[in-house]
N, C-alpha and C positions, 0 to 999 in steps of 0.2 A: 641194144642189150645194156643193161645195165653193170655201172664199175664201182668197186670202192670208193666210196665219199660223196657219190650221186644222189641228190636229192629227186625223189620222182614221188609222184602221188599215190600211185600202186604200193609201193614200197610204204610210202607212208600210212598210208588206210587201209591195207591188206585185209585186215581183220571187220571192213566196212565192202568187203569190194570180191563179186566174185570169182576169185581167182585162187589158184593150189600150189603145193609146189611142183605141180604140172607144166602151169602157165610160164611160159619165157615170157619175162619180163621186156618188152621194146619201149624206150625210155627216152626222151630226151634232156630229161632236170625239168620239167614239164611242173604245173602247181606253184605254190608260197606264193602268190602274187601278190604284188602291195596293195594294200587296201588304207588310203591315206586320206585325210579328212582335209577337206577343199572350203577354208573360212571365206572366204571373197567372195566365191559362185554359191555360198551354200548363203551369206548374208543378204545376196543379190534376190536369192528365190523364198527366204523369211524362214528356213531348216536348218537341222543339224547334220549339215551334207558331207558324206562319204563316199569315194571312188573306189571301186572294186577294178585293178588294173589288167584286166582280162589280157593285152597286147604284150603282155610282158611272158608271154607263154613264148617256146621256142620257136614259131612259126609265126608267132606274132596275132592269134588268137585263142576266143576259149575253145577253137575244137582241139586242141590238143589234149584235152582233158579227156574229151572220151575218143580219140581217136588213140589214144596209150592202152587205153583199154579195149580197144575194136581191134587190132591189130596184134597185139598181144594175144587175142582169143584166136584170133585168124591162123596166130602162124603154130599154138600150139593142135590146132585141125587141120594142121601140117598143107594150108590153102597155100597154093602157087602166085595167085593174084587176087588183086581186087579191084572193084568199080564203085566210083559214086558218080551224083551228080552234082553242081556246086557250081555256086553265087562268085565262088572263088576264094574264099579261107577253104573250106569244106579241102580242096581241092587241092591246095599249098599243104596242107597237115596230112591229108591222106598220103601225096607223095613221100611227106619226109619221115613219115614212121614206114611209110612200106620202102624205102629206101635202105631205111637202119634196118630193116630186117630181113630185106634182099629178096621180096617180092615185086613185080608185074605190077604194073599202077595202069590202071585206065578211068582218066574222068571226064565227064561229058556237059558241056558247057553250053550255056545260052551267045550262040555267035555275038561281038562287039558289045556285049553287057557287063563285063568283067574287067575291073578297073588291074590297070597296067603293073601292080604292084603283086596282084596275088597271082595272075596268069604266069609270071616272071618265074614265081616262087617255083609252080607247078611243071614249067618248062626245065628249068635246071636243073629240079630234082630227078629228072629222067620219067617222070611219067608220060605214058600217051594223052599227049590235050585232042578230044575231039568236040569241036565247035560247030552247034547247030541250029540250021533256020528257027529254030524257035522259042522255048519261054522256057524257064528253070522249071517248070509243072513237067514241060515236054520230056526232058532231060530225064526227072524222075522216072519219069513214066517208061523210059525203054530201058533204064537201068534196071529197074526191075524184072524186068520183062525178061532184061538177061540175065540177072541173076537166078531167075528161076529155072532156066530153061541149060543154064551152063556151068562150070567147075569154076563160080568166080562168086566172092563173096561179096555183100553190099556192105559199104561201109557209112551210105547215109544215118541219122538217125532213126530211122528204121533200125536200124540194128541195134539190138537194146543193149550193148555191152557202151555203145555210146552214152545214155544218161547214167551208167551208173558211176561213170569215169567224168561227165560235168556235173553230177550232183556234189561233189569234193568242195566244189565253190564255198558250196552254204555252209561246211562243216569251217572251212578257213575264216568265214566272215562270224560266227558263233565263239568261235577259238580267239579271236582278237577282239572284237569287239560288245559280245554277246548277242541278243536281238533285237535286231532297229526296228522301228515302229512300221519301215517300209523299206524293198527291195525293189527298185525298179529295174526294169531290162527288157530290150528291143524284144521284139518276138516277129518272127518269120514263119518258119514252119513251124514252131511252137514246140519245139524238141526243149530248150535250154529252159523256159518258166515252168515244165513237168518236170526235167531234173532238179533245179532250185528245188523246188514245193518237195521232192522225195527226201532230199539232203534234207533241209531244214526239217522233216517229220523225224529223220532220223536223229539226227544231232541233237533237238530237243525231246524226249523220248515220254516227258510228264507233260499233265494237264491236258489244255485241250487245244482249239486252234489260236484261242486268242494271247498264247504262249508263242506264237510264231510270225514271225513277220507278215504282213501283208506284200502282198505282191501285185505291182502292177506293169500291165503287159502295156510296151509302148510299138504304136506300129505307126508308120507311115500313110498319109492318106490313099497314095496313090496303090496301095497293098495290103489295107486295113480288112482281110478278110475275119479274122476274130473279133473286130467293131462290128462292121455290117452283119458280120451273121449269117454272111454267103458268099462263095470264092468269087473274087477278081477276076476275071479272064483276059484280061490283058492287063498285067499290075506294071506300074511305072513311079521309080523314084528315084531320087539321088542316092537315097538309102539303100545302093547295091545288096549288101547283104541279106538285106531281108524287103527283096522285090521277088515275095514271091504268093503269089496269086492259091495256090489250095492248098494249106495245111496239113501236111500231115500228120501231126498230133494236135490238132484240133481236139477233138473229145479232151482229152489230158491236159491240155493248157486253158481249157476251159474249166475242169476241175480246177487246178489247182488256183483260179485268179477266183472260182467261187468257195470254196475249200477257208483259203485265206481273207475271206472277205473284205479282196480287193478288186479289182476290171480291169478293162481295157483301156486302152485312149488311143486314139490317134490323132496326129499334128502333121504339120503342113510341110513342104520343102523350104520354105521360108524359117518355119522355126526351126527346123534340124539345122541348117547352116546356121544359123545365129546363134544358138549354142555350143555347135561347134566349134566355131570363133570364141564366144565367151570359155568354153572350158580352157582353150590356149592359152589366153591373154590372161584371165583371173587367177589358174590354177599353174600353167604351163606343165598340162599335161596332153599331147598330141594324139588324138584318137582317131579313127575313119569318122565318115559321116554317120554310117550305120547304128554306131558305137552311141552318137550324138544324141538320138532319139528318146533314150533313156529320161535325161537330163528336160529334152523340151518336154516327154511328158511330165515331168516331176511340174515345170511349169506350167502344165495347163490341168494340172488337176489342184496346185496350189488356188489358182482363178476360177477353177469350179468351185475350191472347197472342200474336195475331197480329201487332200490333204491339207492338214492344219498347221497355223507357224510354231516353228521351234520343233516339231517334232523329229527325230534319227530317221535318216534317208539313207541309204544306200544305192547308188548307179552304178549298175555294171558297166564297164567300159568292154565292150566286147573283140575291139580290134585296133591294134596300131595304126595310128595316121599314115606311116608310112604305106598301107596299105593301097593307100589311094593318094599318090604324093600331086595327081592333077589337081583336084579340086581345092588344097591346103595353096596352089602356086594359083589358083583363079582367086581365093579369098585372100592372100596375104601380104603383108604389106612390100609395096613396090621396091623393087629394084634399082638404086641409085648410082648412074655410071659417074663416074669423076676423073678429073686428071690425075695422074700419080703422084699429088702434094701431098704437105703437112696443110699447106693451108685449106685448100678444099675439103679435106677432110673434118678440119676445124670449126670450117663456115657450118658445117653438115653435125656436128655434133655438137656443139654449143653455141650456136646461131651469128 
């Protein structure tokens, strides 16, 4: 719930966002994220590159944006519980708003697919973690199945009080910086490039599309159902987040990447780690892999030509690195044991 001096997004966009003085507000300082402009990686890719710093949310991604807002709906329809299914942020934000508002959490996971840092989240926050033989598509699929059939609310994207709580994104990056030529961001199920595309229609309210940013969806090979044009049935990537094989905003994330007369890309696990790494090292700002994706398509549509040099880029960074703190200790630089000197440490730091 919300306190005097709380910055929350609801609170802030009220009058964009729908909600009454009905709605109990469940808040956690959630939104203002930094959006800070990255000269090093942005010289490296030939752009005017900006980082939209999604991880900086209180659970450490963007679902906290529409999960303030999914939850907040929930608990004024006076709902006892809720269910998603989840890659694993989904999953960490749904517990910790239904925690702040003293609801039943149950989310339903892809067995050993879920990197160590968001299952953690979803455990301590007291939710039910149930972990199953099968694929984040499967996951969906029975959540649904009980949502419909029981007194418990969905809280995936599907549920549309979710985009209207991440489309806030697009009004913060319009409020700071105006409109960049291009908005890049991962896309999984395709929830967050149809909230972007709504925000941004909203935010700039004249002219036409070429008033709005483009947008491009960046996916993973091994998950690229918005590139191919047909779902993955067994999707696989380092890019947890968004390994997931059938779209459920599909139609909508296709508007809006055709809407904006921008597309899709998908890039390889080779290039998400390696951008990965470069966001660290250039920018020293810590993202998951998932997050990374953005960035390598920025690069692989610079080498098609889709995008041009110099022009305002925008990467969503969609999830703190700590999220996934394995993969940062397999790419990062080694671990140097030493004796307890001055001098070894010496030898070690200025040769």
């Amino acid at each position: 719930m919300t306190h005097p001096g709380t910055a929350c997004l609801i609170d802030r966009y009220r009058h964009r966002l729908p909600v009454t003085t009905a709605t109990p507000v469940i808040a956690l300082g959630e939104g203002s994220t930094p959006l800070v402009q990255a000269p090093r990686l942005g010289a490296e890719l030939g752009v005017d590159l900006w980082l939209k710093l999604e991880g900086a949310n209180p659970t450490g991604s963007f679902k906290d944006r529409g999960m303030t807002m999914a939850i907040s709906k929930a608990a004024e329809d006076r709902a006892e519980a809720v269910i998603c299914a989840s890659t694993g942020n989904t999953s960490a934000s749904a517990a910790a708003y239904a925690a702040h508002a003293g609801l039943r959490c149950v989310v339903v996971i892809p067995g050993g697919k879920i990197a160590l840092g968001k299952l953690a989240q979803a455990q301590i926050m007291g939710a039910v973690v149930c972990a199953i033989d099968g694929s984040f598509d499967d996951a969906l699929r029975i959540v649904r199945e009980l949502a419909e059939t029981h007194p418990i609310t969905l809280v995936n994207n599907l549920n549309p009080y979710r985009l209207e709580g991440q489309k806030t994104a697009a009004f913060e990056i319009v409020e700071e910086l105006g409109v960049p030529d291009w908005v890049a961001l991962p896309v999984g199920n395709g929830g967050n490039i149809t909230a972007f595309w709504r925000g941004f229609n909203e935010a700039v309210t004249a002219g036409d599309a070429s008033d709005r940013p483009r947008l491009l969806g960046c996916q993973a090979d091994g998950s690229a159902a918005m590139v191919r044009g047909e779902d993955v049935l067994e999707p696989e990537t380092v890019a947890t987040a968004i390994r997931i094989g059938r779209p459920v905003r599909r139609v909508e994330a296709a508007a809006a990447a055709r809407e904006s007369e921008g597309g899709f890309v998908a890039v390889s696990d080779d290039e998400i780690l390696r951008w990965y790494e470069r966001i660290a090292r250039l920018e020293g700002v810590f993202c998951e892999p998932s997050s990374a994706t953005s960035v390598a398509g920025v690069a692989r549509a610079r080498a098609a030509g889709t995008i041009v040099e110099g022009e305002r880029v925008v990467c969503v960074l969609t999830g703190h690195g700590l999220k996934d703190p394995g993969s940062a200790s397999a790419l990062g630089a080694e671990v140097i044991t030493l004796p307890a000197t001055r001098h070894a440490i010496e030898q070690i730091a200025f040769g």
